[in-house]
N, C-alpha and C positions, 0 to 999 in steps of 0.2 A: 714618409710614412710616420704619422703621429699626430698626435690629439686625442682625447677622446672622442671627439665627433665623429673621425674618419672610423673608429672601431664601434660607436655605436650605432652605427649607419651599417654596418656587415652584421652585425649584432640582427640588426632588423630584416636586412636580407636573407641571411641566413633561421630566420624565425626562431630566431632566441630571445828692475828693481833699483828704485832711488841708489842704491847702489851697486857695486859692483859685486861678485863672488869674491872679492876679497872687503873684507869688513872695514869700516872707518875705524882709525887706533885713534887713541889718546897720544899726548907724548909719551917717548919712552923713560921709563924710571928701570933705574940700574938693580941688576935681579930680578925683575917682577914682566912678567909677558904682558904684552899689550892688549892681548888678544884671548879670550879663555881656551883653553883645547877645544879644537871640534869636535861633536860630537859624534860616535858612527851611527850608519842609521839605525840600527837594533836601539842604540840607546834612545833616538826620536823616537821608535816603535813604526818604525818602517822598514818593511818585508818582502823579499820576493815575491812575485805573485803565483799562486797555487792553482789558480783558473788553468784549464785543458784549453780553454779557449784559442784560437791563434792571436797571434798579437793583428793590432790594425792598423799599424805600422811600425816602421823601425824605430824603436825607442826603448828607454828602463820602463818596463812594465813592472810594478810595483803596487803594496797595499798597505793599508794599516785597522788596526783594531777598533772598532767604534764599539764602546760599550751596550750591553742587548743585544747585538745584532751580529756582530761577525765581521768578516775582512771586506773592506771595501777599495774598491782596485782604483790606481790611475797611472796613468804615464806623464813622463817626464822627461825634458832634454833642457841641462841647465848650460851645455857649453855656453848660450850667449849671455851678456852680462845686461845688468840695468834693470827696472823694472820688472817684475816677476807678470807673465798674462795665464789668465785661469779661464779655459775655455769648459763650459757646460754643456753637456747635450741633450734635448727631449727626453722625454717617458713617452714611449709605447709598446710595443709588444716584443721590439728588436731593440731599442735603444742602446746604441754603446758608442766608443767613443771614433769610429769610425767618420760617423758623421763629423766631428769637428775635423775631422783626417787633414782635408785645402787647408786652413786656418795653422794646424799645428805646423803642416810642411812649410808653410810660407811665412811663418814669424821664428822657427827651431833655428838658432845659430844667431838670431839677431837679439833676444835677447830670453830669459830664463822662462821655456812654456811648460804647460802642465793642463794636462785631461782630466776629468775626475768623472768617474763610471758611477751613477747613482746606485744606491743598495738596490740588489733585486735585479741589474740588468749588466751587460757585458761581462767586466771581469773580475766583478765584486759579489760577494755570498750572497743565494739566492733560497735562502730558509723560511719556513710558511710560516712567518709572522706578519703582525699588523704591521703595514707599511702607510705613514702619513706625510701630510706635509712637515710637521717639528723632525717625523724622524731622517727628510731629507735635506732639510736644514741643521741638521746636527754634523751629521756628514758632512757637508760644506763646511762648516766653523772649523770641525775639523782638519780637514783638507787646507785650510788656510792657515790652520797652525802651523802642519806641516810646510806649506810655503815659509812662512818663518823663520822658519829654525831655519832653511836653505839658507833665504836672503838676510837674515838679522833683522827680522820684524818689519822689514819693506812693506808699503802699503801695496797693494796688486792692482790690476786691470781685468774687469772678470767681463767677459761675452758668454753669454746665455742663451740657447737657443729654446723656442716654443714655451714649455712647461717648463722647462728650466729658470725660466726669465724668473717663475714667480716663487722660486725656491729662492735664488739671485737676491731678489729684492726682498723678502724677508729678512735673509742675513744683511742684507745691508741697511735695512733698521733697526736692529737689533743691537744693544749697548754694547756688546762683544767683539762683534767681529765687524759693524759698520765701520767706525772708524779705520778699520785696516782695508778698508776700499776705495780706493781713491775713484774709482770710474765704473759704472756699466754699459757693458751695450748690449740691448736685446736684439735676437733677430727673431720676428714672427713670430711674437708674444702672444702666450694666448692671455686671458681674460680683459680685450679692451673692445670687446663686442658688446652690439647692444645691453644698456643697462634692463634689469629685470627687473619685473615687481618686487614689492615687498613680501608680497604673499610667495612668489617663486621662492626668495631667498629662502624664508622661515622653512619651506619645504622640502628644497632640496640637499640638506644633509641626511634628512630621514629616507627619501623617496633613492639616495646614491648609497644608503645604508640597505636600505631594503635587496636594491636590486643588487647588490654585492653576496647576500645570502643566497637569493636567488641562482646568480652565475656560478658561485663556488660550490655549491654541491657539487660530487665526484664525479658525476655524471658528464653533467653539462659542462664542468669546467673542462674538462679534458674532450669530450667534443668539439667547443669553442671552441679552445685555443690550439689541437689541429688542425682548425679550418683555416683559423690566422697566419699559423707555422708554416703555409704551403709556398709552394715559392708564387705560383699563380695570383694567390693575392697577394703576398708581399711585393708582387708585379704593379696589383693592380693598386694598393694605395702609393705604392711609389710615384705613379705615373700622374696622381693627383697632386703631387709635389715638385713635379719638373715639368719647365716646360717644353722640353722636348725628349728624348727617351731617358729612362732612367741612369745612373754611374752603374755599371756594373759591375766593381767592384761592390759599392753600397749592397745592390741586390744579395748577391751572393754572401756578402761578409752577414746580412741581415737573417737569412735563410740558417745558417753556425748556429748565430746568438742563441734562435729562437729551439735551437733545439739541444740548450746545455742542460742539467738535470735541477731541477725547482724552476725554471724559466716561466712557470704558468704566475707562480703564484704573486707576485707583485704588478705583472700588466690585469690580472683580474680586478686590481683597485684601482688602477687609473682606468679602466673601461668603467665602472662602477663612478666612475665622478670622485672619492675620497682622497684622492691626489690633489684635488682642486681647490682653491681658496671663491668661495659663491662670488663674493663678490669682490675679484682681484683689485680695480680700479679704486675702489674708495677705500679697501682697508691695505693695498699694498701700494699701489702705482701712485697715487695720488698723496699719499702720506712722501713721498721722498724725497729727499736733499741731494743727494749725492749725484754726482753731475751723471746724467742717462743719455743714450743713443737709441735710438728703436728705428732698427732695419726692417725693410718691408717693401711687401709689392702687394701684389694677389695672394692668397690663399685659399689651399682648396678645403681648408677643414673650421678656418675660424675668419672672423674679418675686423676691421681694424676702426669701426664706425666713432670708438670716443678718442680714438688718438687728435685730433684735433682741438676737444676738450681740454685732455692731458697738457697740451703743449701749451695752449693760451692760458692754463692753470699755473701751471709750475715752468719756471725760467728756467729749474734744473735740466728740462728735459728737450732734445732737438730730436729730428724723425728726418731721415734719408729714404728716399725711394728710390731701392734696387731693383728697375726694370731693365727686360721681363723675367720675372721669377713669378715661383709658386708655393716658397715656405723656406726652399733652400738655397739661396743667392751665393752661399759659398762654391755651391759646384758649381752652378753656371755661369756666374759674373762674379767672380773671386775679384778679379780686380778693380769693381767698383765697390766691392764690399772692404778690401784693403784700403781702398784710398778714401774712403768714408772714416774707418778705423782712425786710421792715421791722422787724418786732420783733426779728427775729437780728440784722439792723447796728448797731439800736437796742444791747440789750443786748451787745457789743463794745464799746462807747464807753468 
């Protein structure tokens, strides 16, 4: 469940770490530590998390403070050592970190993993402010600060799933925090669908502004996103996502999300299109260096027509096809999705 497609299609239905946990020392000089004190996490500005939410698995649920905005949640299991991996999840109406849930279990202990719950959805502050692409790209940079300080400024491995991807790649063009990315992998990226006019582009900030006013009125918002919230549909866009019945875990952990208090107001802009970059491919996908994966099969909400583009373009970039899936190859071919992984970090070294 996720895209905007998949919600503006019910919209119209409905007639609306390089190293290890211990740091490289210098020689020792007599008197003088090798090493600075560590620091606790209050003094990183890392917090228990306040979310009611249940956890979406066993792990330090945890948040920190993004300036404007408020606490923004993620989990974390740093027992294993080496490379620090940063897994991202969708925007849509339930997003949390759930969905990365296969991914976190199956890399926790091998080596430092971490979830990061975008502003506005699972166990991060969900207040009725503008919510954009810079502001969930800020959140990210930050979040990898927070890696950081963990690992002693390790470059990371970030996997991205859907709308995440193009949060993902933003920061990893970005003078700040690219360099501290050694790799992406997308799964089921959206913007590498058919290119649009020119005329489409120029319009669609204003015509995704428009209809953002339109939706949030108190009315219709809070009709919509009941209609969203039910488990029946949370049923029925999951089922466009798997291809065979949905996790039901997912189902149910999705059914929570959608009903914590502010839960409407940040899926009203990704239904609205304003989460979206118009045209991802030429000003994010296509700009990048940094070595990329893009996982993929079918999709039931977006399709994958310039990936073949992308890849004859830029050497950075290789493409795996995890059949049969339908957006989320984690849950049902996890281990074609692991050993796709692995050969990409593999070959990086």
């Amino acid at each position: 469940m996720k895209k905007r497609t998949v919600l503006t299609a019910l919209l119209a239905a409905a007639t609306l770490g390089l190293l290890s946990a211990g740091a490289q020392t210098a020689p020792p000089t007599t008197g003088t530590p090798a090493t600075a004190p560590a620091r606790t996490a209050a003094e990183r500005g890392i917090f228990p998390s306040r979310s009611s939410l249940p956890n979406a698995f066993s792990a330090d649920k945890l948040s920190f403070n993004l300036v404007g905005f408020g606490r923004v949640g993620f989990y974390s299991d740093t027992t294993g050592a080496g490379r620090p991996l940063l897994l991202l999840t969708s925007v849509n109406a339930a997003a949390s970190a759930y969905e990365m849930r296969p991914l976190f279990l199956a890399y926790r202990g091998t080596r430092p993993v971490y979830v990061l719950e975008w502003p506005g959805f699972g166990s991060s502050d969900r207040p009725d402010v503008r919510y954009t692409p810079e502001l969930m790209t800020r959140a990210l940079e930050q979040m990898i600060d927070v890696i950081g300080a963990d690992a002693n400024g390790s470059a990371i491995d970030v996997v991205a799933l859907s709308l995440g991807s193009e949060f993902a790649a933003r920061a990893a063009l970005g003078s700040y925090s690219g360099p501290r990315i050694r790799s992406l992998a997308l799964i089921s990226p959206t913007g590498l669908s058919e290119a649009k006019s020119a005329a489409d582009l120029v319009a669609e900030p204003q015509n995704s502004a428009n209809l953002y006013r339109t939706l949030s009125s108190p009315f219709l918002s809070g009709a919509l996103y009941g209609l969203l919230s039910t488990p029946p549909v949370i049923d029925l866009f999951l089922r466009r996502s798997f291809e065979g019945n949905p996790d039901p875990g997912l189902e149910a952990y999705a059914a929570l999300s959608t009903r914590q208090p502010g839960a409407v107001y940040a899926p009203l802009y990704f239904i609205s299109g304003l989460l979206r970059t118009p045209d991802a491919y030429t000003d994010l996908y296509s700009r990048l260096e940094t070595p990329t994966l893009v996982l993929y099969d079918r999709d039931g909400f977006v399709n994958f027509t310039r990936l073949p583009d992308l890849i004859a373009a830029k050497a950075s970039v290789k493409a795996v096809k995890v059949a049969p899936t339908k957006g989320l190859p984690q849950f049902e071919q996890l281990a074609q999705v692991t050993a796709a992984l692995d050969a990409f970090w593999t070959a990086q070294k």
